[in-house]
Structures are given as structure tokens and as C-alpha cells.
LUMLUMMAR-169310 format. One record per residue (C-alpha): x, y, z. Coordinates in steps of 0.1 Angstrom, whole numbers, padded with zeros to 4 digits, always signed. Each point is the difference from the previous one (the first is absolute). Layout:
# residues N
XYZ...
//
This chain:
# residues 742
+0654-0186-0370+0002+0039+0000-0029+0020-0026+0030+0004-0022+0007-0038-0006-0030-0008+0000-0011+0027-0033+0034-0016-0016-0014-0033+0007-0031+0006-0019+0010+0029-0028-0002-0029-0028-0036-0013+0017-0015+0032-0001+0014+0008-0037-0014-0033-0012-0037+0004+0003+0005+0032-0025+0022-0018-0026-0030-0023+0001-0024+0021-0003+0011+0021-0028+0009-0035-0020-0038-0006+0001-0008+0039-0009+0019-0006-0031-0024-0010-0025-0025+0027+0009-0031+0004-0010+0004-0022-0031-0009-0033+0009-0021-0022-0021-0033-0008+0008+0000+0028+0024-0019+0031+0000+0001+0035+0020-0027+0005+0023-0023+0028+0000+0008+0029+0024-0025+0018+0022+0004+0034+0007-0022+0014+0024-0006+0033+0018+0020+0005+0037+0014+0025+0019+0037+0009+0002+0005-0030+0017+0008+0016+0033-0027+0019+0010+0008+0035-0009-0014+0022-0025-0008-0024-0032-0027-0015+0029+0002-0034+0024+0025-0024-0005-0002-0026-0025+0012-0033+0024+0022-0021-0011+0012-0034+0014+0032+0013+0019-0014+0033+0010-0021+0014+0024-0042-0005+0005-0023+0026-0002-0013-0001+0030-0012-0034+0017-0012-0023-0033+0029-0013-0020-0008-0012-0034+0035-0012-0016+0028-0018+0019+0033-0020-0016+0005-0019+0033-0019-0030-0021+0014+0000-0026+0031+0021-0003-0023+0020-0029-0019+0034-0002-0028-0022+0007-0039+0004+0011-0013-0008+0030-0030-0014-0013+0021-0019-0025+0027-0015+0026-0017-0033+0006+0012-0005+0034-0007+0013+0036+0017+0037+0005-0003+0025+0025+0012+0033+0000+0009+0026+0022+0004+0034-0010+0022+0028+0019-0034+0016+0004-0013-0023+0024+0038+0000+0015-0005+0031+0009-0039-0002+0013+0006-0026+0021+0034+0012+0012+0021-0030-0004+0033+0000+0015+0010-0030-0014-0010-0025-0031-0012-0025+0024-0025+0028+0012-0009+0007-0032-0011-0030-0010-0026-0006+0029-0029+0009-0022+0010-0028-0023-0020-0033-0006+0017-0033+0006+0031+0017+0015+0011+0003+0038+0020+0023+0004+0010+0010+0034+0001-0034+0018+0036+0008+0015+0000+0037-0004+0034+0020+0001+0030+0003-0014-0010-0025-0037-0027-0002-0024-0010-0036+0006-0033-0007-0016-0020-0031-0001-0016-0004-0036-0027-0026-0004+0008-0018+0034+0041-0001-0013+0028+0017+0016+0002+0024+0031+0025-0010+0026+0029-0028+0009+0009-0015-0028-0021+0000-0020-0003+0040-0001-0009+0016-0029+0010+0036-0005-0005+0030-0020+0017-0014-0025+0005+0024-0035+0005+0033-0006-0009+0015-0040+0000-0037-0007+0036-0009+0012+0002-0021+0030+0009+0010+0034+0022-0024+0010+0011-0007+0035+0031-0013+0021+0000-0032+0013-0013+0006+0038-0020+0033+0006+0016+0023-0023-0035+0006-0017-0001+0034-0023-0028+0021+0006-0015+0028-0018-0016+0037+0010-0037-0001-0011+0003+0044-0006+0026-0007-0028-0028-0025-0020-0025+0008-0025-0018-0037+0004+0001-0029+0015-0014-0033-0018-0006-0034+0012-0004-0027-0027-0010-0030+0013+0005-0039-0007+0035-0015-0016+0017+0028-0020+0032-0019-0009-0006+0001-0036+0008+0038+0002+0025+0000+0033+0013-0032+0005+0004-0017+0032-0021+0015+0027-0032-0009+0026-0026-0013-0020-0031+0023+0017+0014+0028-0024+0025+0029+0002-0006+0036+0010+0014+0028-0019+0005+0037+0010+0010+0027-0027+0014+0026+0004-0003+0036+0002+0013+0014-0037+0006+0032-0017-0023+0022-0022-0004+0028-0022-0017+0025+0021+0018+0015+0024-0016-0008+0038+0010-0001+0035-0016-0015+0036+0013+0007+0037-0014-0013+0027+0004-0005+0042-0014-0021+0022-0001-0012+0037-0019-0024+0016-0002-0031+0030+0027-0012+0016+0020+0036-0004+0004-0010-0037+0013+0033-0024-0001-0003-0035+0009+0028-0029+0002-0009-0036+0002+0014-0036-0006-0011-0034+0012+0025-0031+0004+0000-0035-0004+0008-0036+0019+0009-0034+0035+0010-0001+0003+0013-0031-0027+0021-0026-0014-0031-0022-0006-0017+0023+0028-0030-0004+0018-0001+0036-0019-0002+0025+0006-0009+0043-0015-0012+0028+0009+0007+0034-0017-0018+0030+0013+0000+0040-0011-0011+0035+0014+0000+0034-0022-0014+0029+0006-0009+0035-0019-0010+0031-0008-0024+0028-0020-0031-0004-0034-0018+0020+0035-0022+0020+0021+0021+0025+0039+0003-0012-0010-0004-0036-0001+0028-0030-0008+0005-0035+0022+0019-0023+0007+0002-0034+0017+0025-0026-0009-0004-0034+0016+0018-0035-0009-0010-0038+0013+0018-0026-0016-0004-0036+0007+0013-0036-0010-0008-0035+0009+0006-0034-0026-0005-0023+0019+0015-0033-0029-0012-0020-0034-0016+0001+0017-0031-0008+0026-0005+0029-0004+0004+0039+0028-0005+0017-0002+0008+0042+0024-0006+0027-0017-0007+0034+0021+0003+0032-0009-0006+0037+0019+0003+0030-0014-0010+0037+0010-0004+0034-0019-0014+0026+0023+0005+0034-0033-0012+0022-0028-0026-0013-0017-0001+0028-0011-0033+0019-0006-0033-0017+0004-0028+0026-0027-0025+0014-0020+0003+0030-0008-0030+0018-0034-0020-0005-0011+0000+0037-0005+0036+0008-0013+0009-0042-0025-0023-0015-0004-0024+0030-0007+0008+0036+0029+0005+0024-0009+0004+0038+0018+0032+0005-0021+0018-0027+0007+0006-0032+0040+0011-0009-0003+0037-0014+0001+0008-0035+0034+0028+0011+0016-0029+0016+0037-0007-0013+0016-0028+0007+0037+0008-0012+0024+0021+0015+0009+0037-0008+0033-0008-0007+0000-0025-0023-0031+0006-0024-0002+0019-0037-0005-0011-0033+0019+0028-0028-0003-0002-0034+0018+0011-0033-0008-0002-0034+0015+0015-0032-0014-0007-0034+0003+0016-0037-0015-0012-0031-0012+0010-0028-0034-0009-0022+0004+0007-0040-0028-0003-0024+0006+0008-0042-0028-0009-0026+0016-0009-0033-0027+0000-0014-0042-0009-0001+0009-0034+0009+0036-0002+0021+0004+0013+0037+0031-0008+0018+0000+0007+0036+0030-0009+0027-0005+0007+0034+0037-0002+0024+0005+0004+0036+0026-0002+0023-0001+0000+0040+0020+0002+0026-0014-0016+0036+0016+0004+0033-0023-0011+0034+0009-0005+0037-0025-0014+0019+0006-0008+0040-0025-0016+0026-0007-0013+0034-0033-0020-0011-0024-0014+0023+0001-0036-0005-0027-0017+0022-0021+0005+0031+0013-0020+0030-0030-0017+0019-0021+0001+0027+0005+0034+0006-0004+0014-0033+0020+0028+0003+0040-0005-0008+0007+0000-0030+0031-0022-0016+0021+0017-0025+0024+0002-0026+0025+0020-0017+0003+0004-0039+0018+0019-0024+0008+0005-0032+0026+0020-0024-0009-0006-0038+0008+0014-0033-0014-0006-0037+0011+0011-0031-0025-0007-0031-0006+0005-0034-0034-0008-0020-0004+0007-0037-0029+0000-0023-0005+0005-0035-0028-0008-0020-0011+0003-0039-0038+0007-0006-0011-0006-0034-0040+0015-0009-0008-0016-0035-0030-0019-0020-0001-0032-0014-0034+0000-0014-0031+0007+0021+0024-0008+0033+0019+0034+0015+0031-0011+0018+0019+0017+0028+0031-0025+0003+0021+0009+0029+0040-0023-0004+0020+0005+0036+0036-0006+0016+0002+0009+0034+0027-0005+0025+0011+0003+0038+0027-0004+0019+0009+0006+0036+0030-0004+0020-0008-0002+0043+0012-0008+0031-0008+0006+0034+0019-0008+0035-0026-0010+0025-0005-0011+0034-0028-0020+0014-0002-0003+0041+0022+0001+0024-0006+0006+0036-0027+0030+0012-0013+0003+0031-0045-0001+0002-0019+0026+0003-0035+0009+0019-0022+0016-0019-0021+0009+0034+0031+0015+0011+0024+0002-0028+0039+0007+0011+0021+0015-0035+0037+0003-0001+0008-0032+0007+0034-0017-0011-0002-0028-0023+0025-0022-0020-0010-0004-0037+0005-0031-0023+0033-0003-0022-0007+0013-0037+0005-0022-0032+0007+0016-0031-0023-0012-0030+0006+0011-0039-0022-0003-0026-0005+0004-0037-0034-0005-0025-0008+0005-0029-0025-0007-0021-0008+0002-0045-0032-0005-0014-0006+0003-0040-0044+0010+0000-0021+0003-0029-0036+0014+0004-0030+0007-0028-0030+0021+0005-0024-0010-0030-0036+0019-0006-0022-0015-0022-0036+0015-0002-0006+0008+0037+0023-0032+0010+0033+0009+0020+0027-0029+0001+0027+0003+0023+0026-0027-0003+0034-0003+0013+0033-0026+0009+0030+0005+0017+0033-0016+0011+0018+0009+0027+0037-0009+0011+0007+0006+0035+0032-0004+0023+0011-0001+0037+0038-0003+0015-0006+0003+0036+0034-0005+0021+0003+0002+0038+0035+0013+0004+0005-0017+0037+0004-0030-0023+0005+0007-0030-0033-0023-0009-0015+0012-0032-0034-0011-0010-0010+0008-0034-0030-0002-0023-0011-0001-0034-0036+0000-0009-0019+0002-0038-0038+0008-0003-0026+0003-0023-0028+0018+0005-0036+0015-0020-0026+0019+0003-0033-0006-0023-0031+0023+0007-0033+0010-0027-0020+0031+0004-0031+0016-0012-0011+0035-0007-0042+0006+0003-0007+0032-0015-0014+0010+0038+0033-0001+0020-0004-0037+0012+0029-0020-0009+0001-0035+0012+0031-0023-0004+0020-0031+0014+0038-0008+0006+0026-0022+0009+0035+0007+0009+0028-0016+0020+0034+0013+0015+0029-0017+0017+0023+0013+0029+0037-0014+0012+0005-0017+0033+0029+0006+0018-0003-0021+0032+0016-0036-0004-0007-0034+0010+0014-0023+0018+0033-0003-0010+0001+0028-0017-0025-0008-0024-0013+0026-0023-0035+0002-0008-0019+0011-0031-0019+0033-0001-0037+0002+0018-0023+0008-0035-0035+0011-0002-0027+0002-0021-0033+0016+0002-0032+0002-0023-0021+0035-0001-0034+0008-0011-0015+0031+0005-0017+0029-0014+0008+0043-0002-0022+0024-0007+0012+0035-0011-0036+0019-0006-0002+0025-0032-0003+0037+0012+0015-0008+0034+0029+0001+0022-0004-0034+0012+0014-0031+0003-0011-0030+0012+0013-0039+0000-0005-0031+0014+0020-0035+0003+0000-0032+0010+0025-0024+0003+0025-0033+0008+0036+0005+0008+0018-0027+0010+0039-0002+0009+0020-0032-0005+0039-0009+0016-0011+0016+0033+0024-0011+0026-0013-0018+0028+0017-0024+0031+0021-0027-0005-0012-0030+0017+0035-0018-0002+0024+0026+0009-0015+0028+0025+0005+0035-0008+0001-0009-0034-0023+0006-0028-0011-0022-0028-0018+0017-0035-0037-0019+0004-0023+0033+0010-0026+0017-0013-0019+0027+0007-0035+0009-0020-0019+0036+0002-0038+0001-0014-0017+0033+0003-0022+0029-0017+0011+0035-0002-0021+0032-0007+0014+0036-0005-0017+0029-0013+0014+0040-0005-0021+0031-0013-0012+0032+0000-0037-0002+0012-0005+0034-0006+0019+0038-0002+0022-0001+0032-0015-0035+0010+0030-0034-0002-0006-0033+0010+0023-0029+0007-0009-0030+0011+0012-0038+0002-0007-0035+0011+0021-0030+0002-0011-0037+0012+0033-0021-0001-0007-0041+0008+0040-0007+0003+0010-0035+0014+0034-0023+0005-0009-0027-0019+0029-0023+0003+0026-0001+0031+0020-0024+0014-0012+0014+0031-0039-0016+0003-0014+0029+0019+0009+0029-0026-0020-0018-0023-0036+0016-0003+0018+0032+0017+0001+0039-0014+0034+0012-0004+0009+0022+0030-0014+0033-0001-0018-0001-0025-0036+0012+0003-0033-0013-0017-0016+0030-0007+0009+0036-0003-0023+0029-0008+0005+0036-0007-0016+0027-0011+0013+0040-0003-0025+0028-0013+0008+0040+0001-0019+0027-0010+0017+0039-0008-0032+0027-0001-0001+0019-0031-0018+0029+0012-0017+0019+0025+0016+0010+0031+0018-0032+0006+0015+0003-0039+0036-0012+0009-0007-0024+0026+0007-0036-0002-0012-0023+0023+0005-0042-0006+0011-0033+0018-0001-0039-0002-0007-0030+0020+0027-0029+0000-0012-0036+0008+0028-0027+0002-0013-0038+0010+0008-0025+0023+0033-0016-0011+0024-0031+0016+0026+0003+0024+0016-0028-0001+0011-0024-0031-0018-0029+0019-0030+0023+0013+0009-0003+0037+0019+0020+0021+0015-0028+0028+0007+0020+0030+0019-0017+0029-0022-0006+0034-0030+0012-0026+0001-0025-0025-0016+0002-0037-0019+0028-0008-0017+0013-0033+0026+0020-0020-0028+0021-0016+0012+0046+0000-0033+0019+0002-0014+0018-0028+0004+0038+0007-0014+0031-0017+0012+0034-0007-0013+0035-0010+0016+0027-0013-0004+0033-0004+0010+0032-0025-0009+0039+0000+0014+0023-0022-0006+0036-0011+0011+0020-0029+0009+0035+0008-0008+0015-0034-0035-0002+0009+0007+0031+0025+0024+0016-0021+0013-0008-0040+0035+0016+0011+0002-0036+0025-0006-0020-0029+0020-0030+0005+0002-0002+0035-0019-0028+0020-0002-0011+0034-0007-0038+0011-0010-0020+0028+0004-0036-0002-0012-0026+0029+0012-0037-0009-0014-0023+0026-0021+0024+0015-0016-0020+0025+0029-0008+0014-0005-0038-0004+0027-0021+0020+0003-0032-0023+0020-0024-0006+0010-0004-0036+0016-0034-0004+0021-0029+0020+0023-0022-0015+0002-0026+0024-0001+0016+0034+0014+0027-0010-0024+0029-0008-0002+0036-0013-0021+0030+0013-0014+0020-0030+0006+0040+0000-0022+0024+0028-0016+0027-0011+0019+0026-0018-0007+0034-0010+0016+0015-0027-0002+0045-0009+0013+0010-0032+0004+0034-0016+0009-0003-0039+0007+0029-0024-0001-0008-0041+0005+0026-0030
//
């Protein structure tokens, strides 16, 4: 189904949630029983860092700095930190551009309780809380300004330039109530870049490792006098080779923006985006003899590719347009709809390694795979806030009707006949006779009805909130014309309590579940119910008075029911008995020490166990790549006089755990036998300098020179096997970039 079926399809859908929403607006203000609340007004800049002083953050917009204090990611509200009684992370563009990210997986690698670059390359696959990260049960970058990113049915997986982002948030646990159906360690949510008032503008180049050559630019401001229209303009193009021969990196990268703000009642911005990526660079598995276990020949180099030149690449596509619109009736009424379309087209073609033929340990079996797949998909979300009183309790009442709907298919191929290769020797060009394509449609969507309350009473914060969620699945394999199709209801909630001490410290507890569709079958075509989850949260932040800080800890039980495990009637089937538990602590803290002086730093301890299989020896086991413990901690420090006055100097230290390797926790090599499945713990260090040339001259104001040094030990480590088939993490690389703002 073409984009323009598809926004016929869905024109009454998206109309709906508005005819709703102003039915409910209709009795205003003048509800028995019900009484305005009292507005603040307090002191802030001009809310974009110009003349009228720093920017006053909001929820949706950028951080000052490194410390946010207000996110809506929790609660789809302007809504504090310290308030928001569940684990959130937030990172701002600022520490984007410190660390020189040049992707959202890389970004989030200073992030407690989230592993972010266990396959790293061409998606954002993230383990949160010991869920997710690769195979089939991989979680992804999954929303973008609180829409989700959906994906195509094989590896048509969006993803999304980190330079075009104002934040990135992680909220962990079950967040159905608010999203629907999803993994139930928690979503992450990047916003983006948006226009303001005061005119500004940003270019930059850079080059770095592996021939890599980067320019960019980022402008904007009013169109008009008063201040009413206003644009946004942000760009990219990037190319370069990878760490594996034959393999690049490129990317182009456009996003228009523009608002009308007629008022300082209604908002209304359109947000578009446009991306190709012609080269992803390298994302296949390197054997487990010659990575993480010894192989006799040494160890198989990190450059090593074991495809063929002329049949590997990965290009990408993606169109998307929306639009997020915001009026205030009045003290008490908000009406917000957020609408997105987007348009996904990916090619992705292989010669894989497959396995490592023994005794010799050095051919290498492989297999061809490839991939043509397109999606089409629509998400729409509206919501009506209502802020009133009902006595001594101040309400913040959030009703929701959100929708999605996407329409893919793909034609893939999976095999076929490919000569080995020796990766002591390695021989390319090779002829080879792929496997026969299928082609598979399918269309989802999903409708869920939420209603939230945020009650204060006293220093008391109540969050409460319930949901239900219809979701839908046609899948139909056209070689045969066999159509599977499923039809799932939910209900989740979310109940959590708060408290505010007058010093900053507010402890709280919470419980929420979520629910997400299954789309394998059973024997015989069976379908099975969604996997759900459920996880309870206590923990405590601290925000102290007269600082830029923030500080939080959490601990916690998440537990995911439905998981699919073996069937021990019919093999290579599954049957809906598994479940997996994660117990663990987390500890995260942001600030300012001092003038010139940030701090971040985070800790994670996850205990995550299988605690019902069919199969006896998964039982007691961590889920595959997923570590115990990660550490992290990032510190920089820009001089603010003397004859270093414009110099920056700062890095971090990255410590990822020991994880499994193998669902059973042994790798079974043949002639070897059973051996330990357990990927070393590795650590990393990075590395900034930076220096401001308006120390040396005012008239360079604006201009800035940076040095970045991910990895800069050069640490050759393994990142994660799934089964025996493992992943080298990223070399050293060294990034130079030369930046201009006015």
C-alpha cells in the first residue's frame, strides 16, 4: 500500500482523536466541584538563551548544559524531574556534542542500566535492564518526540542522526500505560531539534579514523518581526571507511522545521526529516574460535571481513512529516496532537560467515542473505491535559487516544550456495548462487484509549494511570497465499507515590506493567498471547537547592511473562511457558561541581535470570549478552582564566561486565567439547580537548576546535556472542572538529 492509500486509509482515524477531544473541552472550565489551580509565574530568560538571559527548560526542549530538570518522556506532561516517580535518564545535545557521538547508540554509553553498543553499526539496538539487544528479541531505538519508530518486518529498522536531537531520554520499566505495546525494560525517546525566536546558526567540519569526513550545519530563527513564524534548518553528509576492509559509513541527513505560534496559546510545528544511508557499514558475526576463545592460528583480526566485495551493503531511506500542535483554552484545558508519517525503504545484502569448520580453525562456512523491504506507517497522538483542584488535592489529569498503523513487506532470501573463505588467506570475488526470495506482507496496527492523574497533596505526588490497547496483525506470505492474523486486547496500569523533603531528597515506589504482541506461531499455526511484564520500583532522587545537580538512585524487580521457549513435542516449535526475571540497583548522578567543572557518572548491577524454560539448562542462565555490571563515569573541566582561559580538557572511563554467550552458558565446539560461554569484561577510556578561539581574539568568537579520542587505548574487545557467533566492539577512533556559531 502506497503513502497515498495509506493517509486515505487513516484520514477518519486521525480526525477522530480531535472530535474527541474537543467533545470533552466542551464544558470548560465550569465544572462542579472543580476549581482553577493557582498559577506560578516565575522569573526566566527568553527561553532560548538570547538576550532576556539563559533559557528557561522546558520538557520538550533543549538542557542547559549537562543537568536536566523537567522531562515529558514519563509522563507525556511538562513535568519535574524530581516529581516523575520513576527511573529517567537524560541526555542533552550538550553532552552529544562533548562526547562526539556519531550515533544514539554512542550516545547513550554513559548511561546506567543501558548497553548500548553490543552489536555496533548500522541500528541502535540497546539492552535496557538485561532486555533487548540482538536476534529476536532486539530492542531498538524505538520513539522519536514521543511517536514510535516503527519497523519493517525483517531488518528494515529506522534510525535517527543524533546532530539533529536536542535530547535523548531513557525511561525505564513497563511504560505501556502511556505507549502501548512495547519491551517492558522501558522505551527511549529522542526529541528533536525545534525552532526558536532568536535568530542563530552553527557550521561545522570534521574528519577523523578510518578516512571518515563529516560537514554539517544547524540554522535558524524568526521569519517574520513579532516573532510568530519561525524555522529551523538542520543538515549532515558523512562518509568514510570502517575498522572491516570493503565496508563504509555514509549518511546524508536534511530536517526542515517551522512553527507558527500566532499566540501564546497555540503552537503548532511541522517537523520533517529526510535520510539516506547508501553504506551502514559492517554488522555481521565473527566466529567464536578466533574472538573470545582461543583459536590455534592466533586471534582472527578485528579488519577481517568475511563477505565478498560484490555482494555486501546495507542502504537506507527514510521520509517522515508531522506535525505537534499545542492550544491552552484556558487555566485548566490543554489539547495537544502530535502526527507523523514515514516512508521506509532498506536493501540489505550479505555473504555471512556462518561457522568455523574444525580442526583447522581457519575456513570459514558461509552464507548469503538479502533483503528488499518497504514500510509505510502512521502514528497519531492526541492528548487532553486538564490542571484543576478539588480541595487540598491539585490534579494534572492527562485523557489519551493514540494510534499506529503500518503497512510492510519485504522479499528476502536466506542461503543458497557460497563458496568458504580463509580468513588466514582470504580469496574475494568468488561466485555464489543465492537462495530463492519469498515475498511476505504485513499490516499492524494498534488503538489504545489512556487516562493518567498526577495528584499533589501537601508534599505527596500520586501518579496513577490505566490503559487499553487494541492491537492487530495480517501477515500473508504470498507464495501461498497463507494469511496468519492476530487480534490481541490489553490492559495495562501504572501506580507510583512520591515525596518532596524540603532538602532535595525525594524518595518514592512504583509499579507498572506493559504487554507486547507475538507474532511467531505454534504448532499448527497456533497463535500465542502477548509476552507482558511487570516491574516494581523503589528508589530515591535528589535535586540539591542552589545547585546544578541531579542525582537518583533505584532498585528494582522486572519480570516478563509469555516468553517463548522450545517445544518439547514438536521440534522447532515454541510453546508460551518462559520467563525471564531482572533484579538490579542503578545509580546515576549529573552536576556542575564547580564554574567550568561537570560530572557524570553511573552505576548499574543487573541480577537477570531465565526462570522458566522448557529447555532445563537456560534455567538459572543470564539472557545472552547481557552484562552484570556496568560502570561509567565522564568529568570535564573548561579553564575560566589565565592563560589557558579557553581550553577545555575532559574524558571518561567505560566499564561493561562479564556477560553470557550462549542461552545455555556453554559454547559446544566440535573436537573441543563444552566450554564456559562467559564474554570478558572490557574497559574503555575516552578522551576530549577543546579550545575556544575568542580567548585569542573577540573577533573569533564562536569558533572552536575539538579533539575527540573514543577508545583511546585502542582496546581490542569483544562486545557480545550470541551463540557462537560474536561481535568485535569499535578500535580506537579519533575524531577533529572545527565548529563556527553566531
Amino acid at each position: 500500500m502506497d503513502a497515498t492509500r495509506v493517509l486515505a486509509k487513516l484520514r477518519y482515524d486521525a480526525a477522530l482523536p480531535i472530535g474527541m477531544a474537543l467533545a470533552l473541552l466542551s464544558g470548560g472550565a465550569q465544572a462542579q466541584g472543580v476549581s482553577l489551580p493557582t498559577i506560578e509565574v516565575q522569573g526566566a530568560g527568553d527561553g532560548t538563551g538570547g538576550a532576556g538571559g539563559p533559557a528557561a527548560e522546558t520538557a520538550r526542549g533543549p538542557v542547559n548544559g549537562l543537568v536536566a530538570s523537567r522531562s515529558a518522556t514519563g509522563t507525556k506532561t511538562d513535568s519535574a524531574l524530581i516529581e516523575t516517580p520513576q527511573s529517567i535518564s537524560v541526555v542533552p545535545s550538550q553532552q552529544i556534542e562533548d562526547q562526539a557521538a556519531q550515533s544514539v547508540s554512542q550516545a547513550l554509553r554513559y548511561t546506567p542500566g543501558v548497553v548500548s553498543e553490543s552489536r555496533p553499526g548500522r541500528y541502535d539496538s540497546v539492552f535496557v535492564r538485561g532486555f533487548g539487544g540482538g536476534g529476536t528479541a532486539a530492542n531498538y531505538v524505538n520513539y522519536l518526540d514521543g511517536l514510535k519508530l516503527q519497523r519493517a518486518i525483517n531488518y528494515g529498522v529506522p534510525s535517527v542522526e543524533p546532530y539533529g536531537l536536542s535530547r535523548i531520554e531513557v525511561l525505564r520499566g513497563p511504560a505501556s500505560v502511556l505507549y502501548g505495546q512495547g519491551n517492558p525494560a522501558g522505551i527511549i525517546n529522542l526529541i528533536s531539534k525545534k525552532p526558536t525566536p532568536e535568530p542563530f546558526g552553527e557550521v561545522l567540519l570534521r574528519v577523523g579514523s578510518y578516512g571518515e569526513k563529516q560537514a554539517a550545519f544547524d540554522i535558524g530563527g524568526p521569519v517574520n518581526a513579532d516573532r510568530t513564524l519561525m524555522y529551523r534548518v538542520t543538515g549532515l553528509t558523512r562518509g568514510g571507511d570502517t575498522q572491516v576492509q570493503y565496508t563504509r559509513d555514509e549518511r546524508v541527513y536534511i530536517a526542515p522545521a517551522f512553527t507558527w505560534k500566532p499566540d501564546d496559546a497555540t503552537t503548532l510545528t511541522v517537523l520533517a526529516k529526510y535520510q539516506n544511508d547508501p553504506e551502514t557499514g559492517f554488522y555481521g558475526f565473527m566466529p567464536a574460535v578466533g574472538t573470545v576463545l582461543p583459536n590455534k592460528n592466533g586471534r582472527i583480526p578485528t579488519k577481517f571481513f568475511p563477505g565478498d566485495p560484490i555482494f555486501e551493503g546495507f542502504s537506507r531511506k527514510e521520509a517522515m512529516i508531522g506535525y505537534e500542535f499545542e492550544h491552552h483554552f484556558n487555566e485548566v484545558f490543554t489539547v495537544r496532537q502530535n502526527v507523523r508519517f514515514m516512508d521506509l525503504d532498506s536493501y540489505f545484502k550479505t555473504i555471512a560467515g556462518a561457522a568455523l569448520t574444525m580442526p583447522g580453525q581457519s575456513i570459514i562456512t558461509r552464507r548469503a542473505t538479502y533483503s528488499r523491504e518497504h514500510l509505510a506507517a502512521f502514528n497519531a497522538d492526541t492528548q487532553v491535559e486538564a490542571r484543576f483542584n478539588t480541595g487540598a488535592l491539585r490534579h494534572k489529569m492527562l485523557l489519551g487516544l493514540d494510534y499506529q498503523y503500518g503497512d510492510s513487506s519485504a522479499w528476502t532470501g536466506f542461503g543458497g550456495t557460497v563458496s568458504p573463505i580463509n580468513w588466514l588467506a582470504p580469496v574475494y570475488y568468488q561466485p555464489f548462487t543465492p537462495a530463492s526470495a519469498g515475498y511476505i506482507d504485513q499490516i499492524a496496527s494498534q488503538a489504545g484509549v489512556y487516562l493518567q492523574d498526577q495528584v499533589k497533596w501537601d508534599r505527596f505526588v500520586l501518579l496513577a494511570g490505566v490503559r487499553t490497547d487494541w492491537a492487530k496483525a495480517d501477515i500473508v506470505t504470498r507464495a501461498t497465499g497463507a494469511s496468519t492474523k492476530l487480534n490481541d486486547r490489553a490492559v495495562t496500569g501504572r501506580a507510583a507515590l512520591l515525596y518532596l523533603f524540603d532538602n532535595g531528597v525525594a524518595p518514592y515506589a512504583s509499579y507498572s506493567t506493559s504487554f507486547d504482541p507475538v507474532t511467531t506461531l505454534g504448532f499448527g499455526g497456533t497463535p500465542f498471547e502477548p509476552t507482558t511484564g511487570e516491574q516494581y520500583e523503589a528508589g530515591v532522587k535528589y535535586q540539591p537547592p542552589g545547585m546544578n545537580a541531579f542525582i537518583q538512585m533505584s532498585a528494582y524487580q522486572l519480570t516478563q511473562q509469555n516468553v517463548l521457549t522450545a517445544d518439547p513435542t514438536n521440534i522447532g516449535f515454541f510453546v508460551q511457558t518462559g520467563e525471564v526475571r531482572a533484579r538490579g540497583i542503578e545509580i546515576e548522578g549529573r552536576a556542575t561541581l564547580m564554574e567550568g567543572l561537570d560530572l557524570i557518572a553511573g552505576y548499574s548491577y543487573i541480577d537477570a535470570r531465565v526462570t522458566k524454560s522448557n529447555v532445563a539448562a537456560e534455567v538459572g542462565q543470564p539472557p545472552v549478552a547481557a552484562p552484570r555490571q556496568t560502570a561509567s563515569v565522564w568529568a570535564q573541566y573548561t579553564f575560566q582564566g589565565g592563560p589557558l582561559l579557553g581550553l577545555s580538557i575532559g574524558g571518561g572511563v567505560r566499564y561493561v561486565g562479564e556477560s553470557n554467550g550462549d542461552a545455555t552458558g556453554f559454547f559446544t565446539v566440535p573436537t573441543v567439547g563444552r566450554i564456559p560461554a562467559r564474554i570478558p569484561a572490557y574497559g574503555l577510556v575516552d578522551a576530549v580537548i577543546s579550545y575556544d578561539f575568542a580567548a585569542v581574539n573577540p573577533r573569533l568568537k564562536g569558533m572552536k576546535l575539538q579533539v575527540n579520542a573514543q577508545n583511546l587505548l585502542d582496546n581490542q574487545y569483544v562486545s557480545s556472542c550470541f551463540s557462537q557467533s560474536c561481535n568485535y566492539g569499535l578500535r580506537r577512533t579519533v575524531l577533529a572538529t572545527l565548529s563556527y556559531r553566531w
